[in-house]
N, C-alpha and C positions, 0 to 999 in steps of 0.2 A: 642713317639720319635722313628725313625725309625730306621736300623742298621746302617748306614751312615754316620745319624745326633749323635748315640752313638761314632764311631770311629772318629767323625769329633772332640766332645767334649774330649774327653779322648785324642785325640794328643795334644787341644787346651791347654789342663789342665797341662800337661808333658812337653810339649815343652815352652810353656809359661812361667812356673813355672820355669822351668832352665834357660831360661834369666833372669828375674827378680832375682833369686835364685844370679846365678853369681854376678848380680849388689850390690844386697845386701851384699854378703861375702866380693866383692873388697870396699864399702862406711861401712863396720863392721858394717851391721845388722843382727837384726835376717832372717834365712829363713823361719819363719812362717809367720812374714809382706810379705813374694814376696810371699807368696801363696794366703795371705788374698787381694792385692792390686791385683793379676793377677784376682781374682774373680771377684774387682769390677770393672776391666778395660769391660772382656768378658759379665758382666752381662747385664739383661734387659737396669738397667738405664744408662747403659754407652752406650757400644758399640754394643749390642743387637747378639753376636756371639755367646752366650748361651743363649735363649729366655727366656726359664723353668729349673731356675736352681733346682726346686725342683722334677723334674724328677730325679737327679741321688742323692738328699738327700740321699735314699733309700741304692745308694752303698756308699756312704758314715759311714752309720751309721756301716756296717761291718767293719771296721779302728779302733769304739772304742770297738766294741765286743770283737777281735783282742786283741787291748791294754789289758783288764780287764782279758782275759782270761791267755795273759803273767803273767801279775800279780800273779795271781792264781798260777800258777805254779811256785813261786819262794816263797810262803808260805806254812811251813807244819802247818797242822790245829791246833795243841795244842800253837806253838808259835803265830797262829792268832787269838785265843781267850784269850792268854794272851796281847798283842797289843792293841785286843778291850777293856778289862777291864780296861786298863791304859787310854785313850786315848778318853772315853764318858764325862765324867764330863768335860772334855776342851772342846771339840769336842760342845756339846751342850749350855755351858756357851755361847764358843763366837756366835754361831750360833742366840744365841737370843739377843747378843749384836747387830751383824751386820743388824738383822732384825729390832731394835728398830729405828737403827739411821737411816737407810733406809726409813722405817714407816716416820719419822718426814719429812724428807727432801722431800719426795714425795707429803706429804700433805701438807709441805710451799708450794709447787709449784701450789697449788690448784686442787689436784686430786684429783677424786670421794677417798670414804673412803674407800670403799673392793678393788677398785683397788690398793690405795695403800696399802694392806694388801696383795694382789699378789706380787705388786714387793719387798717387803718389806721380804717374802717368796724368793723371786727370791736373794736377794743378801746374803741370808745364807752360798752358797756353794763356794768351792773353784773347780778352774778347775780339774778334775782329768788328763783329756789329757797333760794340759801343765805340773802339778805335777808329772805325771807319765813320759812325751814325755823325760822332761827337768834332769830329774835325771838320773844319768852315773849310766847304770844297774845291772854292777860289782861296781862298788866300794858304792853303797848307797844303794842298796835294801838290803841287808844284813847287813845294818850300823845302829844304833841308829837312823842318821837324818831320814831315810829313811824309817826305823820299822811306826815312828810316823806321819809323812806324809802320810803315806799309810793308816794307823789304821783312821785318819782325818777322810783324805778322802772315806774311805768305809761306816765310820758312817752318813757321810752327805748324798752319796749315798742313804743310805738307810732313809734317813729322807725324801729326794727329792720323793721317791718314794712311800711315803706316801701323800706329797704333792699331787702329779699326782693322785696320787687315787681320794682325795676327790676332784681335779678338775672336774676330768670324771666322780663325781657324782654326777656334778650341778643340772641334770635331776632327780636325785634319785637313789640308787643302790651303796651308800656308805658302810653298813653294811654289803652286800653281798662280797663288795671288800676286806674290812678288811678279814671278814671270810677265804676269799679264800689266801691270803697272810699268814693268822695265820695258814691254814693247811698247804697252799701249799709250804712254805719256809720249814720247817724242813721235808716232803716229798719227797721236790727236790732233799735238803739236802744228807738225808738216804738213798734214791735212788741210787744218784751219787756214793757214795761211795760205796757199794754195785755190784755194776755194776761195778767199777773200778778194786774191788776186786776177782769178779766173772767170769767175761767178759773179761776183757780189758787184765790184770794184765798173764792172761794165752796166749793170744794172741799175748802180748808182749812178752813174751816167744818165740814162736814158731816160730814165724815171724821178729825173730828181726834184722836178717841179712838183709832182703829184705826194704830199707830202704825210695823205693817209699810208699810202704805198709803201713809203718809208718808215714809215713806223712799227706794217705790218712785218717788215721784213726783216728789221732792224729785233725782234719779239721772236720770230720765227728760228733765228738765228742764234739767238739766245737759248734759246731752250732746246733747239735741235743739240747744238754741240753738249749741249748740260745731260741730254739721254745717252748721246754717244759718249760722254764717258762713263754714265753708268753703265755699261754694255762692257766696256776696258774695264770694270771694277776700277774706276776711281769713281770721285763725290760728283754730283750736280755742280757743285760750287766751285770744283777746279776745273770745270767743261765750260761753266760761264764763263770765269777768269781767261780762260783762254781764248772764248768767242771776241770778249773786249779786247783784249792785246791785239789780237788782228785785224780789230779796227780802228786800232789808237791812231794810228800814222792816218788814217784816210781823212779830206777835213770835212767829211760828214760825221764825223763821232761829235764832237759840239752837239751839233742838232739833237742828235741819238739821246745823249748821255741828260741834254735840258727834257726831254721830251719823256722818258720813263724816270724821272726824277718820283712824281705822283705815285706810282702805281709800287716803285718800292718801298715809300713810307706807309702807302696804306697795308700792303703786306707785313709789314715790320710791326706795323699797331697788332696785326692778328698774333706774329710772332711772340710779344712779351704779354700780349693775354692768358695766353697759352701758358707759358711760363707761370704764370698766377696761377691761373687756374688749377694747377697739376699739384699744389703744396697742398702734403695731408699733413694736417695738424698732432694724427696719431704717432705716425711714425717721427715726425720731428721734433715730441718730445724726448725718443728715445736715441737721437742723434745729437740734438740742440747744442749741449756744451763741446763737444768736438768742432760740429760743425760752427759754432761761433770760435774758437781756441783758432782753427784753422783758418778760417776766413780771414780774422782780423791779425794772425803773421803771412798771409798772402797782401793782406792790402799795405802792410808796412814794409814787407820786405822785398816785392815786387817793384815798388816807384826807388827806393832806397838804391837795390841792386843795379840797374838800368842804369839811374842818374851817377852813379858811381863812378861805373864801366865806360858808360858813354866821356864821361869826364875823361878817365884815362886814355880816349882813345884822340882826347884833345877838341871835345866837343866845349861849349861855353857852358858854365853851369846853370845859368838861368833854366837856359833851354833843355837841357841833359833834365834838370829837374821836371819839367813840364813832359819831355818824353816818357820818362819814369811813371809820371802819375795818369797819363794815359794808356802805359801799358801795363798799369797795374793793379789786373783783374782777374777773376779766372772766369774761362773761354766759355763758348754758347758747343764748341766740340767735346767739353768735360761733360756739358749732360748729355752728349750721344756715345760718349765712349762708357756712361753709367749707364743709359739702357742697354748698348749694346751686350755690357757684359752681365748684364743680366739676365737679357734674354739667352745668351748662350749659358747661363747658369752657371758661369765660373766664378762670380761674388755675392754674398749672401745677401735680400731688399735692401737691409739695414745701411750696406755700406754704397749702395745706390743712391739710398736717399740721402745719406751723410753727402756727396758729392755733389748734388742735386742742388740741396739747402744753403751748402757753399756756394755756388758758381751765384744763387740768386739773392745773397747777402752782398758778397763783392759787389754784386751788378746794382744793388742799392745805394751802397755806400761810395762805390766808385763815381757814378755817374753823378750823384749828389755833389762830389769831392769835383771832379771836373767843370760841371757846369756854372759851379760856383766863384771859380779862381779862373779858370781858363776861357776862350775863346770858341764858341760854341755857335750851331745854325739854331739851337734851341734855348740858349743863353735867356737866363729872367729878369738878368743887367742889362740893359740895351747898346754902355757902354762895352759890351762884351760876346752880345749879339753878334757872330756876321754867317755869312754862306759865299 
């Protein structure tokens, strides 16, 4: 893609995105539908004025590095290890619930059997972007709904990414991946902190009036720990997670976390273009009623399940319900665990796209469902508006 054809796409994406954007807020939708509809207007199968939308995936995937690394910095690590111990027994329960009912429904539809044991894997997780995009980040990251949402969601993270492992070792070379995740998580770990203490923690000091300085560093750090865990074979997104948690405690994370606030929603705009953009209309004829059958018992039995459990665990049911309907999506890791196994060639296109078509029906209907009852930075009730 040439420089051009890059500046042609990024106006395409932004300007595009703000008409569609406007139309939505004046008809009270969400703006994550005008970003996902602006992708599939520009895309191959429409109007062909993005060719290759998977040339800017790439800058896309920095939006959710971005997100995860916010996150980070708005936990200090002893109350994120108490979160996690709360929050695995749910966390895994429903996980192998929403895999069972998946499993079933995929094989009434007569899919191979390890296919459906991909996508059945695939509808474990809940979005982190719309869970994280969609919670007002003063009033719920520091709140009870918000504690547990997060905790969820970082467990399934880390489940998914075990997933991804044993796909990329259709070939062979599953043992070695484990290995390297069992050293390389609790070195990334020890490192980061370490570094944060040694390194950063003094620099922050010295520099702390010069506040381009800190932003660059603050940028540098992020994405440095995000390569070093690809290097351990984990995700960018659990090397960012991690760079934040090791600055959560310091009280420059504030600053940090106000200051790349921008740069992750602009990324995030590219992220659900992309998403648009990738829908081919051929093959999602040949998917469509699965992929809607599945979609719509993920979106009922996801917020159902959660508000249940949480209930039983003695949570209030207002609120238990409101968790529910925030985690009750399927994940932006179900479309990388469907290319993944594709590209290793161990499930046939069709049942890629069926996965695909799902995660971005949920992601319509879900966000639509939230924005419009719930408490939102993106809310088109103002009564309901906050950040």
């Amino acid at each position: 893609m040439g420089s051009d054809q890059v500046v042609f796409t990024i106006f395409l994406i932004f300007a595009g995105a703000a008409v569609l954007a406007t139309i939505a807020l004046l008809a009270r939708q969400a703006m994550i539908l005008a970003y996902l509809v602006m992708g599939a207007i520009a895309g191959p199968a429409a109007t062909g004025l993005v060719a290759e939308p998977a040339m800017i995936e790439g800058i896309a995937e920095i939006g959710i590095i971005f997100l995860l690394y916010l996150l980070g910095l708005n936990l200090y690590p002893q109350k994120l290890l108490q979160m996690l111990r709360q929050a695995t027994l749910l966390t895994l329960g429903t996980s192998l619930a929403f895999a069972a009912v998946g499993f079933a429904i995929v094989l009434a539809f007569g899919f191979p059997l390890f296919d459906s044991l991909v996508v059945a894997a695939a509808m474990m997780f809940s979005s982190t972007i719309l869970g994280l995009k969609l919670l007002p980040t003063t009033a719920l990251h520091h709140r009870h709904a918000g504690e547990i949402i997060i905790s969820v969601l970082l467990i399934q993270d880390l489940i998914a990414i075990l997933i991804l492992l044993m796909l990329q070792s259709a070939h062979g070379g599953l043992g070695q991946g484990l290995l390297r995740i069992g050293i390389g998580l609790p070195a990334l770990i020890g490192g980061a902190f370490l570094a944060e203490r040694y390194v950063l923690r003094p620099l922050w000091r010295r520099f702390d009036q010069i506040q381009e300085y800190i932003f660059l560093l603050a940028i540098g750090w992020c994405l440095g720990l995000a390569e070093l865990a690809a290097v351990f074979s984990l995700s960018h997104e659990i090397g960012a997670f991690v760079a934040g948690v090791a600055l959560a405690a310091s009280p420059i994370s504030r600053f940090i976390a106000e200051s790349l606030r921008p740069i992750r929603d602009f990324f995030l705009v590219i992220f659900f273009f992309t998403l648009g953009a990738a829908i081919d209309p051929a093959l999602a004829s040949e998917v469509l009623l699965p992929a809607l059958v599945l979609a719509a018992v993920m979106l009922l039995l996801k917020p159902i399940c959660f508000a249940r459990i949480l209930v039983a665990y003695g949570e209030q049911p207002r609120l238990s319900t409101e968790m529910g309907v925030r985690l009750g999506q399927v994940s932006e890791f179900s479309l990388l665990i469907a290319a993944v196994a594709l590209h290793h060639q161990v499930v046939q296109p069709a049942t890629s796209y069926l996965i695909q078509l799902t995660t971005i029906i949920s992601f319509v209907v879900s966000s639509y469902w939230i924005i419009m009852r719930y408490p939102t930075p993106m809310a088109v009730d103002e009564a309901l508006r906050q950040d």
